[in-house]
GUBA-252464 format. One line per 5 residues: number of its first residue (from 1); their letters; for each residue x, y, z of C-alpha. Coordinates in pm, whole numbers, always signed. Layout:
# residues N
NUM	a	X:Y:Z | ...
This chain:
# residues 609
1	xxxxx	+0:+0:+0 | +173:+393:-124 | +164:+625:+194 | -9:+919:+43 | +28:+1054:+381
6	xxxxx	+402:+1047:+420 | +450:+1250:+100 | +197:+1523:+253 | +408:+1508:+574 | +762:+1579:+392
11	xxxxx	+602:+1866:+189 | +459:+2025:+513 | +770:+2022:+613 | +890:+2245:+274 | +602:+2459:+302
16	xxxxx	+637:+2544:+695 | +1038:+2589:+634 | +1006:+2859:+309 | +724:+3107:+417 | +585:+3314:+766
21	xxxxx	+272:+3105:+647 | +172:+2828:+884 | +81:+2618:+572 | +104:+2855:+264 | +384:+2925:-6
26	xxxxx	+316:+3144:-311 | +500:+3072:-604 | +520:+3294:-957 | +459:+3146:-1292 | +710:+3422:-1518
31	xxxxx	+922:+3421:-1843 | +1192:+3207:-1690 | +1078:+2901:-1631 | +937:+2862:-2021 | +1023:+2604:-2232
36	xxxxx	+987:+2560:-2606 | +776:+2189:-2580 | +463:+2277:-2682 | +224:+2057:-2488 | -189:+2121:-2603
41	xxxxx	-377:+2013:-2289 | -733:+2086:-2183 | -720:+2098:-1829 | -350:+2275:-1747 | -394:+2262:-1354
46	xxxxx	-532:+1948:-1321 | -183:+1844:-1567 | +40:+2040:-1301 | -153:+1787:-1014 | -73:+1489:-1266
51	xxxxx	+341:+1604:-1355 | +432:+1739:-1005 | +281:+1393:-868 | +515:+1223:-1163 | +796:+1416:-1052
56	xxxxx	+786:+1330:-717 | +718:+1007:-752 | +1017:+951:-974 | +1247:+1070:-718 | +1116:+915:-486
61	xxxxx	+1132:+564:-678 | +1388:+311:-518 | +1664:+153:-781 | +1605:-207:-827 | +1790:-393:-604
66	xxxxx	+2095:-635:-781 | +2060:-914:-1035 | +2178:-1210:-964 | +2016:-1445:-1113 | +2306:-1550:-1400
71	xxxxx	+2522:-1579:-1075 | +2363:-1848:-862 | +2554:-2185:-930 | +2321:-2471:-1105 | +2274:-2741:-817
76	xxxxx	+2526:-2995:-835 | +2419:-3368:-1007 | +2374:-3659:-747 | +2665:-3890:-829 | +2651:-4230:-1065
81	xxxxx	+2636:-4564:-841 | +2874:-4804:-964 | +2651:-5105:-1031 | +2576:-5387:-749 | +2814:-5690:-704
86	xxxxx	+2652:-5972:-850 | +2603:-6280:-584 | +2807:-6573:-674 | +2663:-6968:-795 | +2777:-7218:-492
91	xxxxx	+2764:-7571:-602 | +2509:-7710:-398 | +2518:-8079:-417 | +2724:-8332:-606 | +2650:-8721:-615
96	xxxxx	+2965:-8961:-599 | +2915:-9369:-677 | +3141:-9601:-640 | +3221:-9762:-1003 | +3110:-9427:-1122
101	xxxxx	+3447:-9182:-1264 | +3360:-8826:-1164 | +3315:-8771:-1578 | +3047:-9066:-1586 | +3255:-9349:-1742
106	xxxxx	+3202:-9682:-1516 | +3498:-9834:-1395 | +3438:-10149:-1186 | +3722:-10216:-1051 | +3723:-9901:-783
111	xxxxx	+3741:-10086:-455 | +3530:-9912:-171 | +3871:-9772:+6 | +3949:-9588:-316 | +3592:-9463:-349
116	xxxxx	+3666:-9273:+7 | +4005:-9122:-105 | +3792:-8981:-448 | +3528:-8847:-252 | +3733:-8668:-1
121	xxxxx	+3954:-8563:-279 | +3689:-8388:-436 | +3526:-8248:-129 | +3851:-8066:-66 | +3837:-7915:-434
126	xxxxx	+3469:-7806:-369 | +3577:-7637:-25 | +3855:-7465:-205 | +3683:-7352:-496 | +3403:-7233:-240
131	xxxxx	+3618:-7021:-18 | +3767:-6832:-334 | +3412:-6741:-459 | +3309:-6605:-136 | +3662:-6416:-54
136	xxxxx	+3657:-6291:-399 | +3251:-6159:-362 | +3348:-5990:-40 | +3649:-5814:-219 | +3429:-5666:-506
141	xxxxx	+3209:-5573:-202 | +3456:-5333:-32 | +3573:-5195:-369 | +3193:-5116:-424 | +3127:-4928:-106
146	xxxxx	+3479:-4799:-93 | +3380:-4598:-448 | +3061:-4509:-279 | +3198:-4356:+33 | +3405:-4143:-254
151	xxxxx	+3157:-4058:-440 | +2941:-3941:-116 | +3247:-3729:+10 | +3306:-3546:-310 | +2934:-3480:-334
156	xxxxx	+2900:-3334:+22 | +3244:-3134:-107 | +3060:-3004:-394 | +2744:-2903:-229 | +2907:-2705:+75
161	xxxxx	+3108:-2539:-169 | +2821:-2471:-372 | +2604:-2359:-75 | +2847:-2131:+33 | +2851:-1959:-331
166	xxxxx	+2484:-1935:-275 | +2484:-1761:+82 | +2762:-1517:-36 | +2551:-1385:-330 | +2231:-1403:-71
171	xxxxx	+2439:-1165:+151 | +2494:-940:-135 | +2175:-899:-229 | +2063:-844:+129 | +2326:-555:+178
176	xxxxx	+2246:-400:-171 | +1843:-370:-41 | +1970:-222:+292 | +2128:-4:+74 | +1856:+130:-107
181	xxxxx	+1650:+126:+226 | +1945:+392:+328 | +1906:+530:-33 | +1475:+601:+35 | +1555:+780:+345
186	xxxxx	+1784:+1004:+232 | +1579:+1047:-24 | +1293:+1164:+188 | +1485:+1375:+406 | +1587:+1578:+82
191	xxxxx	+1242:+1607:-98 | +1171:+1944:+43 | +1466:+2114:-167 | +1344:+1957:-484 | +969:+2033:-448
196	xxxxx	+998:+2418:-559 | +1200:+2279:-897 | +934:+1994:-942 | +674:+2296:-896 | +837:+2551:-1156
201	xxxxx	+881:+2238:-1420 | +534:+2150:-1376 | +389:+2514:-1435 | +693:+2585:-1761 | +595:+2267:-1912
206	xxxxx	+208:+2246:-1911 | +113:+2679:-1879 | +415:+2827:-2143 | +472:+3223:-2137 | +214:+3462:-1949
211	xxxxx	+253:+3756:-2149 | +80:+4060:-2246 | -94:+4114:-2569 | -278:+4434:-2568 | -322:+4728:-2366
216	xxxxx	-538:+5055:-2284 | -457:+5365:-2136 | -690:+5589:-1943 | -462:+5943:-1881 | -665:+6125:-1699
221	xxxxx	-669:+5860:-1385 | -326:+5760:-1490 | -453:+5403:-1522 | -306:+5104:-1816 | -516:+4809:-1835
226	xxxxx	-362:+4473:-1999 | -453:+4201:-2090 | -242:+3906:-2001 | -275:+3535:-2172 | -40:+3279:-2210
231	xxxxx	+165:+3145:-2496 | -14:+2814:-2435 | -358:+2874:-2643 | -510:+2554:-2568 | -514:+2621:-2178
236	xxxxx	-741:+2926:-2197 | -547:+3159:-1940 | -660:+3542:-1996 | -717:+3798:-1727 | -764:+4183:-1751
241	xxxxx	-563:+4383:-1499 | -512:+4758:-1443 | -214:+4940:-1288 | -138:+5279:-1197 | +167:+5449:-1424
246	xxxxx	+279:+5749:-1545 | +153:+5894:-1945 | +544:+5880:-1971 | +627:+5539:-1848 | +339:+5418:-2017
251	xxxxx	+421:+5559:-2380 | +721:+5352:-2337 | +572:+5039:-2236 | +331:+5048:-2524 | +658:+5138:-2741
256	xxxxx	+791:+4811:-2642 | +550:+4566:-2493 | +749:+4193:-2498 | +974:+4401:-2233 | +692:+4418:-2020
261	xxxxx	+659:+4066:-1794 | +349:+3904:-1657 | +425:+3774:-1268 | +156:+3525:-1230 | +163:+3393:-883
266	xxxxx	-26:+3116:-716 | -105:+2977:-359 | -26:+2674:-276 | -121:+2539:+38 | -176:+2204:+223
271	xxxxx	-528:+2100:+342 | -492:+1796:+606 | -374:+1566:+308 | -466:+1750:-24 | -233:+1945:-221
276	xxxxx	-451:+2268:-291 | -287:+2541:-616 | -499:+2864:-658 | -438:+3177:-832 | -313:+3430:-589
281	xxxxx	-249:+3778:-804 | -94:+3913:-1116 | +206:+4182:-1111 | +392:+4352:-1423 | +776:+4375:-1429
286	xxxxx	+931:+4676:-1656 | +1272:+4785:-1655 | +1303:+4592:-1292 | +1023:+4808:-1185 | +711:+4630:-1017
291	xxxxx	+352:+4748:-1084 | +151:+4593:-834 | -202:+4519:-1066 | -518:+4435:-977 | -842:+4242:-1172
296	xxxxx	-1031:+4506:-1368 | -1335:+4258:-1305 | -1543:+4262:-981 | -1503:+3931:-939 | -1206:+3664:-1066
301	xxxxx	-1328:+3342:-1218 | -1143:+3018:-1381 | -1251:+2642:-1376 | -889:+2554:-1405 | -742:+2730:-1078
306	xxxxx	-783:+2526:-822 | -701:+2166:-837 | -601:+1876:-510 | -274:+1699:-621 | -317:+1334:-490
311	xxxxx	+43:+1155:-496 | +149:+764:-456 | +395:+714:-265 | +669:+444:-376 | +895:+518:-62
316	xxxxx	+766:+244:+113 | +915:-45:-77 | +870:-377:-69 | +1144:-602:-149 | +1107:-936:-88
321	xxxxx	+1513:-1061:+25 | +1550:-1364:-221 | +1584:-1676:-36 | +1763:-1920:-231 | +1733:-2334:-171
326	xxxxx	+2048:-2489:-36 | +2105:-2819:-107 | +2107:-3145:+151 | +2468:-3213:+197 | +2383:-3552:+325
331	xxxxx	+2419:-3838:+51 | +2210:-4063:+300 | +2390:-4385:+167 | +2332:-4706:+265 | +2605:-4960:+204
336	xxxxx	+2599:-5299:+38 | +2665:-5566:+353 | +2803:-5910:+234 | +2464:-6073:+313 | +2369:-5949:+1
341	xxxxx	+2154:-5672:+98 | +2028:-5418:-203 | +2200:-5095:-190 | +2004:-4837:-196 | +2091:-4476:-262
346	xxxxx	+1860:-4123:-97 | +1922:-3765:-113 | +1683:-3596:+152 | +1472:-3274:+54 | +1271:-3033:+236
351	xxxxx	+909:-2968:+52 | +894:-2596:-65 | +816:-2383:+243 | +950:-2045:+227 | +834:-1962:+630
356	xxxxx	+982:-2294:+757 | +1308:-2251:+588 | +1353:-1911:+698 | +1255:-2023:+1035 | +1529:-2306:+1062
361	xxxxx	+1753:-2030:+1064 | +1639:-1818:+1378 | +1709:-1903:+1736 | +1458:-2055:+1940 | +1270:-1816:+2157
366	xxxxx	+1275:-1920:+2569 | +998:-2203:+2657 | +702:-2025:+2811 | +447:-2247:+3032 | +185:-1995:+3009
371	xxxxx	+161:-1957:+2605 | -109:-2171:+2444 | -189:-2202:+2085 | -516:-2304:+1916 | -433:-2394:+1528
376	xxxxx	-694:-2503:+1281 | -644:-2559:+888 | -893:-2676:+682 | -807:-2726:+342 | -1028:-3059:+243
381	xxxxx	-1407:-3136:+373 | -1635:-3394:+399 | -1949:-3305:+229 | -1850:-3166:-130 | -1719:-2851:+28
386	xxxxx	-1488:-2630:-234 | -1097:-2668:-67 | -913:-2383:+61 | -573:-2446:-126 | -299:-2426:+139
391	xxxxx	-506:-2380:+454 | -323:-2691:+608 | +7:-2555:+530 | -22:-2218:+687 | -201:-2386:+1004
396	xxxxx	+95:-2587:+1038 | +336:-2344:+960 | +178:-2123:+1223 | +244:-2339:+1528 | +547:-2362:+1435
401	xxxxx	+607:-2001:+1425 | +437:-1979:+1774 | +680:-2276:+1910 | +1010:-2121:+1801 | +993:-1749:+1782
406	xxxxx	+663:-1653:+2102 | +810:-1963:+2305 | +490:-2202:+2286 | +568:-2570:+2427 | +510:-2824:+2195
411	xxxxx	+295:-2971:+2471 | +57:-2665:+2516 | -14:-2633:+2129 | -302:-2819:+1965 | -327:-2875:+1577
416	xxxxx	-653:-2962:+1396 | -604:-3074:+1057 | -859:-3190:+804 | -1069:-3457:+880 | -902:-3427:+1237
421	xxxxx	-1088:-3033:+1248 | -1446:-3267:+1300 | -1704:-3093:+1476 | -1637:-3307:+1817 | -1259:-3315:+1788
426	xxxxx	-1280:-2940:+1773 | -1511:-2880:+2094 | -1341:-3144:+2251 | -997:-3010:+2220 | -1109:-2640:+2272
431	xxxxx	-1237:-2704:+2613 | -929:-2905:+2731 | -721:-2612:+2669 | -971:-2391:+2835 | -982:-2572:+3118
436	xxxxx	-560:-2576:+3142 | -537:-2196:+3115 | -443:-2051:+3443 | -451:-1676:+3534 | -185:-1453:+3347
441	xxxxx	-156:-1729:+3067 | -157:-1604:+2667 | -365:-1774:+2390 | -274:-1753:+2008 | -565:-1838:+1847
446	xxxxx	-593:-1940:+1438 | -844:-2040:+1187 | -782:-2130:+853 | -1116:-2235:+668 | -1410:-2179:+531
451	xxxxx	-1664:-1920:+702 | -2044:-1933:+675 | -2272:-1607:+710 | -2623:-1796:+788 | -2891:-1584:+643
456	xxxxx	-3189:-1643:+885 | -3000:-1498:+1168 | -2908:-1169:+971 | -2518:-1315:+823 | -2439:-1396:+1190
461	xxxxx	-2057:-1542:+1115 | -1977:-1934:+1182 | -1670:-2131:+1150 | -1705:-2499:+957 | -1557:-2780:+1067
466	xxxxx	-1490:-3105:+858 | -1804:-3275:+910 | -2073:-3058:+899 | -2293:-2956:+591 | -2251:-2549:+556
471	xxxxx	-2609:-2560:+541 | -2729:-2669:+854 | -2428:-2515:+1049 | -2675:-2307:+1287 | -2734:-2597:+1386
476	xxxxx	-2402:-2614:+1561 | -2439:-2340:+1807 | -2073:-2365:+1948 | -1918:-2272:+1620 | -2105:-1925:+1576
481	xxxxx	-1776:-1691:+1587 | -1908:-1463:+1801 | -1948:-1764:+2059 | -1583:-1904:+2008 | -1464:-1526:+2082
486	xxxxx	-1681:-1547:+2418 | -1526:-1849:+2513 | -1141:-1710:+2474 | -1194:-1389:+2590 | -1384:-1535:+2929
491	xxxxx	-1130:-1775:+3000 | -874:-1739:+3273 | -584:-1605:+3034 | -474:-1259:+3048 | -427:-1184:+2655
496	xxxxx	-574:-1322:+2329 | -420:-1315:+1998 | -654:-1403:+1742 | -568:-1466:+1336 | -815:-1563:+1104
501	xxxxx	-761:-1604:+780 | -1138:-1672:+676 | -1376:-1381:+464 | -1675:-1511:+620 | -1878:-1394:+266
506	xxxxx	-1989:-1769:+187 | -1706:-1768:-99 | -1294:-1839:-74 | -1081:-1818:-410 | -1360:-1737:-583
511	xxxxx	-1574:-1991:-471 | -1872:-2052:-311 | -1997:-2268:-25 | -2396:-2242:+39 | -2599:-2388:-157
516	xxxxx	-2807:-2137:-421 | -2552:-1900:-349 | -2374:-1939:-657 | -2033:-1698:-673 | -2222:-1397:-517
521	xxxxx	-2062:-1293:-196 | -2247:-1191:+112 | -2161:-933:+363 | -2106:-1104:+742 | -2293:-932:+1034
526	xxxxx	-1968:-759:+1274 | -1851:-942:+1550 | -1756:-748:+1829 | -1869:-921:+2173 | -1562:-997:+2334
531	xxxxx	-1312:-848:+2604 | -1159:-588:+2426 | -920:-519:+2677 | -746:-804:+2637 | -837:-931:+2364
536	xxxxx	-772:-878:+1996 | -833:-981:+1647 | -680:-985:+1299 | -913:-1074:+1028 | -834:-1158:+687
541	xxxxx	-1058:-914:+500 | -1344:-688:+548 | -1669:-715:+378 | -1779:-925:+108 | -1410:-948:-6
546	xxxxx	-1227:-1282:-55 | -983:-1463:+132 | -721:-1493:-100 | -444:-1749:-162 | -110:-1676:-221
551	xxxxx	+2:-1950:-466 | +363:-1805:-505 | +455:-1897:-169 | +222:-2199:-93 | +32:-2029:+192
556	xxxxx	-232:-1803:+248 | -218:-1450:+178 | -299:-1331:+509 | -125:-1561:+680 | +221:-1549:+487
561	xxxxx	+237:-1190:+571 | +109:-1273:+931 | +404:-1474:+991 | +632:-1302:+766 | +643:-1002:+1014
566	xxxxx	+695:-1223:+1274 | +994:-1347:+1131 | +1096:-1012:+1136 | +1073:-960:+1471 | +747:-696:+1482
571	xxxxx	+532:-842:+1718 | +393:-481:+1799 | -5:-602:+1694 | -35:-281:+1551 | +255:-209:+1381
576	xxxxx	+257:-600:+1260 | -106:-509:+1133 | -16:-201:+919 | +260:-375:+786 | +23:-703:+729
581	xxxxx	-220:-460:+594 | +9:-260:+327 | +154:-574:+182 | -189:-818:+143 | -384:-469:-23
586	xxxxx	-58:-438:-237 | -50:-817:-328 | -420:-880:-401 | -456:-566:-604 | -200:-751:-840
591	xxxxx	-438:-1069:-865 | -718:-808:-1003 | -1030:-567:-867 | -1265:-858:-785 | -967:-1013:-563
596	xxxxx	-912:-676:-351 | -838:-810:+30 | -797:-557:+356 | -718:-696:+653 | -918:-582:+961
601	xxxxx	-815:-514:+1316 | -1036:-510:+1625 | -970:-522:+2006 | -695:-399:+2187 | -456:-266:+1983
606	xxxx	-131:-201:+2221 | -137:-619:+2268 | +180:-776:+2117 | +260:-1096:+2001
């Protein structure tokens, strides 16, 4: 979201630090500030608004942070197993007879005693040839696993080295967007001396010369009237002033009008957080002598002298540090054994989540015994019900936030996923951690599903669990929003943090949930019966808007930016909720009109995280 208001603030300060005004500078369209573009416009002031806005705007426009893109090193190729030692054929039984030559001829004369000395004979070859398979299998064994324990080191070489590439051009790219964080303030601080030049190019480029065309001279009062229009035709400036002067003065002036200049000047004042120009007076310059004029008409008229400059503001920017994926070092091998187990061969990988990867890299915040969390995702229902992509992954992702950076114990958090988030599961749950809350204790409260406005009792608000149709969910008392609220803000604990990333409209993504409601959206009665001192709420969006996804980073809208400024250490509710606020407005005007999300913040505000 552009702070219009910050803008206003930094040209107060230019206006309050250039005139005895409290709010007021004048400033004179003359002869030099002209230019020779020629620029036909119908509406000249309400083109000074547009320009001066432009101007500003431009200089106020960060640099775009480094490329690196051509830099980051391609991930490095999982190494070729050599192929698997191939078990060796025993011999597993051989038949000697007596009479019988081991090739099969028949010899008869073989007396019993030299039967035994074949038999052993061969039994001895058997054992021989036996032991040299095995030692020989075992050998090509090592050799294998021996190249494998290579191959692994020289891949977990590679990818450090690799890595390290990676986190060197991360740090560059993180110290090039403090820079141009440094580069915006300055920036600011020095806006006041560039607003009169932005002013004077504004008024040269779209208004031309003011200059006077004709004149009349009344002797007897000593009085020249001229008429004054601008070298600009197509902006319809004329005005009719008189002057007092001398008949000699005067013969000269008409004797050589271009030398006398028009001094039109303007007001230009700020109105709480408009921009207001209006035509002040006219003077005439000759020979470095001012003649202070005045309107020969009773009363001074123009549609095009007045006009409210409204200005973005691109000072608050919004660059998102560029978190690349570093590689699992770990080959996860597991050798061949002589047994003749199958080798088999992993590499590990996390799933792509941008707020757990970033969190792996923060230190754990101190356990707390009297934090609580309350998590619910619902991405999939029972009965038909449209899914909320990525509700399950931000529920998740959530708790885990509140475990590592607010201190939550593993054993005081409760996650409802799915068909686990059943109507009964939910209650039951929800009053066991009631129940455990002692005096003092915090609560962190989050829903991530669909929400039901029930028409019969005026759009009165309900959460929907797994297993119940969204059109009988008044039957459900318990889940009526305004009745969970009751619940958390009566318990024992001292302060409730509630985020819920649910429109309540009857529609999510674009889609609907009740039945005959088609796409329309409908407008959820306000929920405000709760404990406001210590108690507060961030909702996902206001009105009939949607709750959006955000399919770039696998989460949902609200909730990625939720967590994202947790990450960053603001756990300030309210400053966490303007941020929240500036970037899901910002983000969702990109997905289109229809998809426009503003978060909403009720409750005590001076709470933090």
């Amino acid at each position: 979201m552009l702070d219009t208001n910050l803008i206003f603030k930094l040209l107060f300060i230019f206006l309050t630090s250039n005139t005895i005004f409290a709010n007021t500078i004048n400033f004179t369209w003359k002869k030099s500030y002209t230019t020779n573009q020629v620029i036909s416009v119908d509406d000249p002031m309400g083109q000074i608004r547009v320009d001066l806005a432009r101007q500003i705007n431009e200089y106020l426009k960060p640099r775009k942070a480094i490329n690196i893109e051509a830099s980051i090193p391609k991930e490095i190729p999982k190494p070729v197993l050599p192929p698997k030692v191939v078990k060796p054929t025993y011999i597993k039984k051989v038949v000697l007879k007596q009479g019988i030559n081991n090739d099969g001829s028949r010899n008869k004369y073989e007396t019993k005693k030299e039967f035994l000395i074949r038999k052993n004979t061969q039994n001895e070859l058997y054992i021989k040839k036996s032991e040299a398979q095995k030692k020989a299998y075992e050998d090509a064994i090592a050799k294998r696993n021996a190249k494998i324990e290579k191959l692994s080191q020289q891949y977990k070489r590679d990818v450090q080295k690799r890595n390290a590439k990676i986190l060197k051009l991360q740090k560059l790219v993180s110290d090039d967007i403090e820079s141009i964080k440094k580069e915006q303030e300055i920036k600011k601080k020095n806006l006041s001396k560039y607003v009169n030049i932005f002013i004077k190019n504004s008024f040269r480029t779209y208004l031309g010369v003011p200059y006077v065309t004709t004149t009349d001279y009344f002797p007897d009062d000593e009085i020249m009237k001229a008429t004054i229009v601008s070298s600009d035709q197509k902006h319809s400036f004329k005005n009719v002033v008189e002057f007092s002067v001398p008949p000699s003065k005067a013969r000269l002036i008409d004797s050589d009008l271009k030398k006398l200049e028009a001094l039109v000047s303007y007001k230009i004042s700020l109105d709480k957080d408009r921009l207001n120009i209006e035509f002040n007076s006219i003077d005439l310059n000759y020979d470095d002598k001012i003649y202070q004029a005045k309107s020969s008409q009773n009363k001074y008229e123009h549609k095009y002298l007045q006009a409210s400059i409204e200005l973005k503001d691109p000072t608050n920017i919004s660059l998102e540090d560029k978190q690349l994926d570093l590689q699992e070092e770990s080959l996860m091998v597991e050798l061949q054994k002589s047994e003749l187990k199958d080798v088999t061969y992993r590499v590990t990988t996390n799933n792509h989540n941008e707020i757990i990867k970033r969190l792996n890299t923060l230190d754990n915040a101190p356990k707390d015994e009297k934090k609580w969390v309350f998590a619910i995702g619902l991405e999939k229902y029972d009965n038909e019900v449209p899914p909320i992509a990525y509700s399950k992954q931000s529920a998740q992702s959530f708790a885990k936030v509140a475990q590592k950076l607010l201190g939550v114990p593993k054993e005081n958090t409760f996650v409802l996923l799915n068909s686990k988030a059943t109507s009964g599961k939910i209650k039951s749950d929800f009053k066991t951690m009631l129940s455990l809350v002692k005096k003092g204790d915090t609560i962190y409260f989050y829903y991530s599903g669909h929400g039901i406005p029930v028409a019969s009792e005026k759009n009165e608000p309900y959460m929907l669990p797994y297993d119940v149709n969204p059109n009988f969910i008044n039957d459900e008392k318990f889940f009526k929003l305004k009745n969970i609220y009751n619940s958390l803000s009566k318990s024992k604990a001292s302060k409730i943090i509630a985020v819920v990333d649910s429109c309540f409209s009857g529609s999510t993504d674009g889609a609907s949930v009740i039945t005959g409601v088609a796409a329309a959206r409908l407008k959820a009665k306000k929920v405000d019966a709760f404990d406001h001192k210590k108690m507060v709420i961030l909702s996902a969006g206001r009105g009939t808007q949607y709750s959006n996804m955000f399919k770039k980073k696998e989460q949902r809208l609200f909730s990625y930016y939720v967590m994202n400024a947790l990450l960053e250490n603001d756990k300030d509710v309210n400053s966490l909720y303007k941020d929240v606020y500036n970037n899901v407005e910002r983000q969702s005007r990109k997905m289109g009109n229809l998809k426009l999300q503003q978060p909403t913040l009720i409750g005590n505000k001076s709470l933090s995280f």
